[in-house]
N, C-alpha and C positions, 0 to 999 in steps of 0.2 A: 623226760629230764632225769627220774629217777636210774632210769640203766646207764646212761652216759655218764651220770656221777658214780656206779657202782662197779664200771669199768675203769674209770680214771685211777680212782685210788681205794676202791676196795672197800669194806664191809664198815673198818672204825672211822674214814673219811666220810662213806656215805651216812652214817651216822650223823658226825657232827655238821655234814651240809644240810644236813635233813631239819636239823635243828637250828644252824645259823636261817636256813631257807625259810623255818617254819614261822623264827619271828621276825624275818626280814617282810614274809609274807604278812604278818600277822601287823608289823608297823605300817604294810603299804597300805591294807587294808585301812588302819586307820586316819594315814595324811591322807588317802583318798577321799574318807569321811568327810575330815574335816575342811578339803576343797571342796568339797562339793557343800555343806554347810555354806563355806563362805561364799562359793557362788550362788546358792541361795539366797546368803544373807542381802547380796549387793542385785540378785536379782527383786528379790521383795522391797529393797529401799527404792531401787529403781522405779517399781510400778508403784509405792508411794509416791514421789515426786514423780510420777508421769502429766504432766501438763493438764495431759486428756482426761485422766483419773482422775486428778486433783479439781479440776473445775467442774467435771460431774458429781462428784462425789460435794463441795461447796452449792454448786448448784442446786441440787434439790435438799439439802439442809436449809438455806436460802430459802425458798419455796415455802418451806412448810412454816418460816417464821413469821414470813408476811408483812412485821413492818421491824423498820429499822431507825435510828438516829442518823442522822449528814449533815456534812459541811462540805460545800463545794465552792469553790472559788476559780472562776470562767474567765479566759480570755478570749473575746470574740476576736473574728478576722477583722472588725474593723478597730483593734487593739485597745478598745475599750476594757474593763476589770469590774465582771458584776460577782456575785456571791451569793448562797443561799445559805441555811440553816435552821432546823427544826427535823422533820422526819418525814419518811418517803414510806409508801405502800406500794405490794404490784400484786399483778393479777385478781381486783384489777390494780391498774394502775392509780395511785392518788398519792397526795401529799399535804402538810400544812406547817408552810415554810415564811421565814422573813426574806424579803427580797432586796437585795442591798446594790447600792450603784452611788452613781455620782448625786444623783434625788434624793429624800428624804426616807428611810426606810419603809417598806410597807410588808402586809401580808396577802399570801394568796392560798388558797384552799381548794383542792382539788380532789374529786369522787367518779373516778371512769370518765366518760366524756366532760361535765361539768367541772365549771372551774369558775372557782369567786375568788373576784378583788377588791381586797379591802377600800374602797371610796375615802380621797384625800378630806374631800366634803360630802356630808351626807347630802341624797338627792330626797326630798319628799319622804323626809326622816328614816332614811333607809341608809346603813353604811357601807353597804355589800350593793354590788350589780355583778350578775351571775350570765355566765355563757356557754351556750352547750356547743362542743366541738366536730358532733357529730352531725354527719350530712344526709340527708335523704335515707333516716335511717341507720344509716351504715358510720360502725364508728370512727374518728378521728384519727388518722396514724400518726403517731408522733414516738419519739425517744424521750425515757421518763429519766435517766440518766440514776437508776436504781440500781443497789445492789444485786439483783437479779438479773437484770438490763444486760449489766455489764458481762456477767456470767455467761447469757447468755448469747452474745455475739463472741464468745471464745470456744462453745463446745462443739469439740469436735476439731477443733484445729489444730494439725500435726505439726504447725510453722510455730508455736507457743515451744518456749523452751524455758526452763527450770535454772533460774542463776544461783537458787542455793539459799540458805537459813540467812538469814539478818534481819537484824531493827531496825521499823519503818524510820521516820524523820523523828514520830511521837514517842520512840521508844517500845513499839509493841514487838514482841516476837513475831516472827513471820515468815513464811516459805513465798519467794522473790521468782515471779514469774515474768516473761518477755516475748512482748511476741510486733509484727510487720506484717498485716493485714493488705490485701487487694480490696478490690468493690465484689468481685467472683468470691473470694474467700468468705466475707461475711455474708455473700450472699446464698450459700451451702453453710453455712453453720448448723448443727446439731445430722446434719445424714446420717454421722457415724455412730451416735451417740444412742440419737431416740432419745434424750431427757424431755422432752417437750414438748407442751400436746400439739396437735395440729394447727389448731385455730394459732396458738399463741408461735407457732413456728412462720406460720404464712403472716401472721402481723408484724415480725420480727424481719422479714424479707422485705417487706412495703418499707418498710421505717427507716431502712438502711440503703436504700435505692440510692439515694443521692452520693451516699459518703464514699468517693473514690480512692480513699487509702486511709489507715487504722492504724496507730502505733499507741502501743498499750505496754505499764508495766502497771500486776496486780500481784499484791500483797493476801496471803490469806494465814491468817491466823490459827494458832495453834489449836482453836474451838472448831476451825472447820469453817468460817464465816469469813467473807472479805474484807477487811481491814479499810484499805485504799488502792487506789485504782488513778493512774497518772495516765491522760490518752491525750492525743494529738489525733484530733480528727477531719481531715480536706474536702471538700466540696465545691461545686463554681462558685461560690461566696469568699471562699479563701479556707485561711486553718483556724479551727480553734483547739483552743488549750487547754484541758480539764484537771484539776486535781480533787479528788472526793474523797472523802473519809466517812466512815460508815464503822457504829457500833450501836450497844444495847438491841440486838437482834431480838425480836419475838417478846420484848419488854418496854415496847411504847406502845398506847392506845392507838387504837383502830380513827383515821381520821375522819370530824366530826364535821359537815355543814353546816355554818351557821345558821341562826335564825330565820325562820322562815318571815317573820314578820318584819327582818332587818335586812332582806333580799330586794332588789328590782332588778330583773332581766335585760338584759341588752340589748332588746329589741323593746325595751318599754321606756329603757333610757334614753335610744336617741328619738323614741315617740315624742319625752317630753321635751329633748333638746331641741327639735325639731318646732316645736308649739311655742317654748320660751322665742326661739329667733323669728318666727311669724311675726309673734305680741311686739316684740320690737322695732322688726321692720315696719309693721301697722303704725305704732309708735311716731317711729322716723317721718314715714308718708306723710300721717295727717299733722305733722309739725312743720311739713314743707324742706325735711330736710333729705330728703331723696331716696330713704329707704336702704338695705342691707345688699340690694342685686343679689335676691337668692338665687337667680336662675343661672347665675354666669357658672 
């Protein structure tokens, strides 16, 4: 470049091209900088709001806090309107929630497979009858509809897209995610990831067997923790409706089973229910009045 400017126009031309060139050079150098800044800036915002990043990265913060606050408010397929509220645990999974319907309030308390319900009336001064979900050993598969839960049927999935900053319903700051799930899709959650141990992958795969399609928009908070979580989830029962709201991460106690002395078990309760309609039908017989037809 330099001899074709020093032929053009000679020694004081090539001079001052040497010099328009040096900080014409010198400014490209620096718009070049600062494209490339900017496409870093827009690539590092990028892979913040990467879906995939952002739910692993919620997710094992999630993990490590173990229990959280919820409010979920359910519409089943058969368009009934139940609710829960109090706070949820996982890994394991547990909870100790008020359970709200068209009935009178109650509670239920839950610790890995076992699960107590509060008794309308106490049976043989006990308020609680307790049932283990687990079978032949082997634990009970179910969806704890936990902030972790939720997490976890998202990681790893490239169909989750990023709709961008806003305030939830309740006013919290929040990064707005969206994602149209298959039964295949949640049933490959985390391959890509590897957030998740084994065990708790292959129980995530059981659990999700039935749900033929997943539509979810989740909310995750400027702390890194999931806010709320809106899912529409199908099965041969039909759809249900979910809205959950989840705070105070890793700031509510660890949940407590009641009273051992305020317990009877489910297989002890229908022993007794089972004795009480004998005594009756006995009752009936020897009154001449025909008896309860237990056999029918």
């Amino acid at each position: 470049m330099h001899n074709a400017v020093l032929t053009r126009a000679g020694i004081a031309a090539a001079g001052t091209a040497l010099l328009v060139g040096g900080l014409t050079a010198c400014g490209g150098d620096k718009a070049g900088e600062g494209a490339a800044q900017a496409e870093g800036g827009r690539t590092a915002d990028a892979k913040a709001h990467s879906p995939v990043e952002a739910v692993k990265a919620a997710y094992l913060k999630t993990v490590a806090a173990k229990f959280a606050k919820a409010e979920l408010s359910i519409v089943g397929s058969d368009g009934r309107t139940t609710g829960q509220s109090g706070s949820k645990g996982w890994y394991p999974a547990g909870h100790d929630l008020i359970l709200k319907s068209e009935k009178p309030d109650t509670r239920s308390v839950m610790i890995g497979d076992v699960i107590y319900s509060q008794l309308r009336e106490p049976v043989e001064g006990k308020s609680w009858m307790s049932m283990d979900l687990a079978k032949d050993g082997k634990p009970g598969v179910r969806l704890n509809d936990d902030p972790a839960e939720y997490l976890a049927m998202l990681l790893g999935q490239e169909k989750l897209t990023h709709v961008g900053p806003e305030k939830t319903a309740d006013g919290i700051d929040a990064e707005h995610y969206r994602g149209s799930l298959t039964n295949e899709d949640l049933i490959k959650a985390d391959e890509s990831t590897k957030a998740m141990s084994e065990a708790n992958r292959q129980y995530l795969r059981e659990a999700v067997k039935h749900i033929t399609a997943f539509e979810v928009d989740l909310w995750i908070g400027k702390d890194g923790y999931p806010v709320r979580a809106d899912t529409v989830s199908t099965d041969a029962k039909g759809t249900t409706r979910t809205t959950a709201k989840f705070s105070d991460f890793g700031a509510v106690a660890p949940v407590q089973a009641p009273p051992a002395d305020q317990v009877i078990s489910f297989d002890d309760l229908m022993k007794e229910t089972d004795r009480k309609l004998k005594e009756a039908d006995k009752t009936l017989r020897d009154a001449g009045l025909g008896g309860l037809d237990l056999d029918s």
